[in-house]
N, C-alpha and C positions, 0 to 999 in steps of 0.2 A: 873810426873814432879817434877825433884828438886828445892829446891829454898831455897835462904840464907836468914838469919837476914833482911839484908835489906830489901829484898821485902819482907817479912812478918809485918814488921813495914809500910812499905807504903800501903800496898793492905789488911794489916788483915789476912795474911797466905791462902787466900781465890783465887778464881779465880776473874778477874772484867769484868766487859763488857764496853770495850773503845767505844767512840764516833767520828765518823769523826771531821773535822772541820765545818760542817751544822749543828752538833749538832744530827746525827743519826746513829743508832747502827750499828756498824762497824758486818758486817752478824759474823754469829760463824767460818766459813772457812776460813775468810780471816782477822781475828783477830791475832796477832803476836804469842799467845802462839801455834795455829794448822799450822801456815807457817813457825814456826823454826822448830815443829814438822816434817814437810814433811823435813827440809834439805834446806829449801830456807835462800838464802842471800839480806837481804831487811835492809835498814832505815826509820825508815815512824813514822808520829809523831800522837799522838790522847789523846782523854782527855776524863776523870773519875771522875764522880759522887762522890763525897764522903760525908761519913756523916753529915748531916747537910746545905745538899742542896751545898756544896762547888764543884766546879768546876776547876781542878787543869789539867795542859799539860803536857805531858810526850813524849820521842823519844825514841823508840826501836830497838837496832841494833844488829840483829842476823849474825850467822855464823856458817856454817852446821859444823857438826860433820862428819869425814870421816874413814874408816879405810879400806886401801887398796882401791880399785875402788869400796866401798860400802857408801851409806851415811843415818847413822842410827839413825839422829837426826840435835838437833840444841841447838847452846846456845844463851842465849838474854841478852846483857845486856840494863838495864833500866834507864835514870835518869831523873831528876824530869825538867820542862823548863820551869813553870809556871813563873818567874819572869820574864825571859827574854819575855817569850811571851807577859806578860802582860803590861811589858816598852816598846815595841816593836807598841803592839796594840794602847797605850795611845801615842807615839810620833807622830802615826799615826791620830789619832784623834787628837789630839791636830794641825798637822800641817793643817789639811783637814780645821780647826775651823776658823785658822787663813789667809788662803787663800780666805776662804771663807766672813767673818768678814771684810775684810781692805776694800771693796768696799764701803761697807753701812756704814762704819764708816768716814769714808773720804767724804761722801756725807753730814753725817748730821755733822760734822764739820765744810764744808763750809756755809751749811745752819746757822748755830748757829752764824758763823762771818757775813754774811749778815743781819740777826738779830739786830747785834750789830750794824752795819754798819748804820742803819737803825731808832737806839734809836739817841733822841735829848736831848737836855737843858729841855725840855716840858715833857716828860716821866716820869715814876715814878721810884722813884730810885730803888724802888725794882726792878723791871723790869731791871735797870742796874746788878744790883749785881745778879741776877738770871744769865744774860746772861753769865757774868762775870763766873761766877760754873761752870754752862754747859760746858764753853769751855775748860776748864781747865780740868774738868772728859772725855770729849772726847778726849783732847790731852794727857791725862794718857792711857784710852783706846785703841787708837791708839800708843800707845807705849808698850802696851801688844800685840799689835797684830803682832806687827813687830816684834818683838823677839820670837811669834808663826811661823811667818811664816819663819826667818830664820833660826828655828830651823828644818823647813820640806826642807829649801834648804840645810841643811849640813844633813839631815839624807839620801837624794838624791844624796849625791854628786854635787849638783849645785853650790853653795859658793863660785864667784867667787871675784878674787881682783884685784881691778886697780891700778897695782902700778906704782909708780915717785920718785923720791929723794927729802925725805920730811925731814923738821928740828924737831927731834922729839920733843926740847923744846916748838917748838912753838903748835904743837897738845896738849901737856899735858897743856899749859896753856889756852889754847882754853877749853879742858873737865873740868879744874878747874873754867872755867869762868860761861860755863854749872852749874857744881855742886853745885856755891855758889847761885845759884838763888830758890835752893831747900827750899822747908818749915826745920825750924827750922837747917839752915846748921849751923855747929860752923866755925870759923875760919878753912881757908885752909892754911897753910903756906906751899911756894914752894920754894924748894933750890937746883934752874938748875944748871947747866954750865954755865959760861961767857959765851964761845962759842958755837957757834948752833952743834947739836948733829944730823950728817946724817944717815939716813937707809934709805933702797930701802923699801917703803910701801904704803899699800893704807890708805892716809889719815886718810879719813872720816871710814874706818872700826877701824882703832887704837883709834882713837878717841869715838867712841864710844866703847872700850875697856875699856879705862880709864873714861868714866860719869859711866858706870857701875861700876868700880871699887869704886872709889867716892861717888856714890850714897849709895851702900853697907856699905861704914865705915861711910855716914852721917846718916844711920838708926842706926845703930848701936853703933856708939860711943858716951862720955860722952859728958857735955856740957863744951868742953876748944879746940884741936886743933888736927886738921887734919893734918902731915905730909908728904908732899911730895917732893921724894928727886929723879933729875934726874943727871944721872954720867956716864960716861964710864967705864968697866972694860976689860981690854983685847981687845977684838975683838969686844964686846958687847955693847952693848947702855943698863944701868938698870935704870927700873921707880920702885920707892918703893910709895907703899900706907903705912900709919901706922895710926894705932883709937888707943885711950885708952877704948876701949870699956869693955865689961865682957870678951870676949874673948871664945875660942872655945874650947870643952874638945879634949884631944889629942887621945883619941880613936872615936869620929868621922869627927875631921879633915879632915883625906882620902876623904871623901863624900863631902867637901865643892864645887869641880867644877863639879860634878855630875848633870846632869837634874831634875829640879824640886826638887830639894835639899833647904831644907831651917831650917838653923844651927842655933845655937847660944843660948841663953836665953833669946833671945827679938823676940816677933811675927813678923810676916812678913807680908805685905797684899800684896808682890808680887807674882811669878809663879814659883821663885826659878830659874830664866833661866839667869840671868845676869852673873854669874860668870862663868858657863858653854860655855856661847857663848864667853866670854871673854878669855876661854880655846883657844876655837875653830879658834878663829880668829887667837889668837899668834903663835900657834900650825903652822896655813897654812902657816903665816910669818916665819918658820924658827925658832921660838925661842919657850921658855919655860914661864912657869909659875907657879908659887911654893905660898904657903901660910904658915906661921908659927905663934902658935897661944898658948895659955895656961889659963886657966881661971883667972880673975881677970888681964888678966897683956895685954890685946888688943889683936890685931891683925895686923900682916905687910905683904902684898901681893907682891910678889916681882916680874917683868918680866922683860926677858930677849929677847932682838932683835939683829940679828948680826948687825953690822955698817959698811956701805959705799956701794959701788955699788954691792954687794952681792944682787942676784933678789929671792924676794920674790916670792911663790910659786904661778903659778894665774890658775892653770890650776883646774879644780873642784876638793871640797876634796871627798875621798870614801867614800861611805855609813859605819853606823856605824857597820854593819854588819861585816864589811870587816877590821874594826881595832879593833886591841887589846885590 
């Protein structure tokens, strides 16, 4: 058997012994190096023990070697899918979590407000301010969970939209009214249009586009003023977010709508999933979403919507499998 640099760097120059996906030794005959050998044509994917107890996935796709009506081999090429697989396995756990999670969590938050419902003038105040927490970490909970779980309806293609001809001004002032109820928000300053700005969209999905957006630049930015500027351009409806936050280094910018991504120089104690779905939503509406950012100097999130009776997409989106 020959074999280049490459597979000597991954494999140690050495032969390996792949694993099914059960995690069990893939038999010696039917291992990719003896089935390109025979001249078989196969793609088949399997995973390799490596040093240090490391468990990494790979696809192998051979293609016989011929000469004349004879077939005297095979060549494979190799490459590495551990990441994909492993974004892949984790979207999947992650959405199974969250399917699973909204039941019991919607239970014991109605329990928590009957609770309260329940506390009098007679009670001890702790007991208020107790209940008071509770409710508040289960309705953060519950807002982890929903952005689990409609991270597993757009990894499915489920993600559907109801859309209407809605004034976009008046949503973005609706997510600003959300946003400023956040701990420690600074000033939001909004500067709409006179006039109501139409697009064919679903509400309550844009909306919760922009409390994400917003929520993002209130973790993030200094303590002075939130910019938000909504305008037409062209054919377009634009909402700009803008922080004076630290701002993003521009080599990993790219990764800001990424899943489970979480940028910047200040921690996060969210899932990383807000700007991603916020991708995802504008994406099925027909329009774009961009970020530009530089350290020390903020961050401005810019989307774009077509404008007027232009229908928004409502039909499910494809699995991510299936896009670019």
């Amino acid at each position: 058997m020959v074999t280049n640099d490459a597979y000597d760097r991954l494999f140690g120059g050495a032969g390996f012994e792949p694993e099914d996906a059960a995690g069990l030794p893939i038999p010696p005959a039917d291992r990719p190096q003896q089935r390109a050998a025979r001249g078989e044509r196969f793609r088949v994917e399997f995973a390799v023990i490596q040093a240090g107890g490391t468990r990494r996935w790979f696809e192998a796709v051979a293609e016989p070697l011929t000469a004349g009506d004879r077939t005297w081999g095979g060549v494979i090429a190799i490459r590495d899918l551990s990441e994909r697989t492993m974004r892949l396995s984790l979207e999947r756990l992650m959405g199974a979590a969250g399917h699973e999670l909204k039941t019991p969590v919607a239970a014991l938050h109605g329990y928590l407000q009957l609770v309260e419902r329940h506390l009098d003038a007679k009670s001890s105040p702790q007991a208020h301010t107790y209940a008071d927490r509770a409710l508040v970490q289960t309705r953060k909970i519950g807002e982890l969970v929903d952005r689990l779980f409609d991270v597993s309806r757009i990894q499915a293609g489920r993600l559907e939209l109801v859309a209407a001809t809605i004034d976009l001004v008046t949503v973005v002032r609706d997510a600003v009214n959300v946003a400023e109820t956040l701990p420690n928000a600074p000033t939001i300053q909004v500067s709409p249009s006179r006039a109501p700005i139409l697009v064919r969209a679903d509400a309550g999905r844009l909306e919760q586009v922009f409390v994400n957006l917003l929520a993002n630049a209130v973790e993030h930015a200094a303590k002075s003023t939130i910019e938000v500027t909504v305008r037409r351009s062209g054919s377009y409806a634009v909402v700009e977010v803008r922080d004076d936050g630290p701002g993003i280094a521009s080599n990993v910018l790219p990764q800001l709508f990424q899943p489970y991504a979480r940028l910047g120089q200040k921690a996060s104690a969210g899932l990383g999933l807000g700007l991603y779905l916020a991708r995802e939503i504008v994406t099925a509406h027909g329009g774009t979403i961009e970020a530009a950012s530089s350290l020390g100097e903020g961050t401005v999130i810019v989307v774009r919507l077509p404008l007027g009776k232009r229908s928004a997409r409502v039909d499910p989106l494809p699995a991510a499998e299936d896009r670019a």
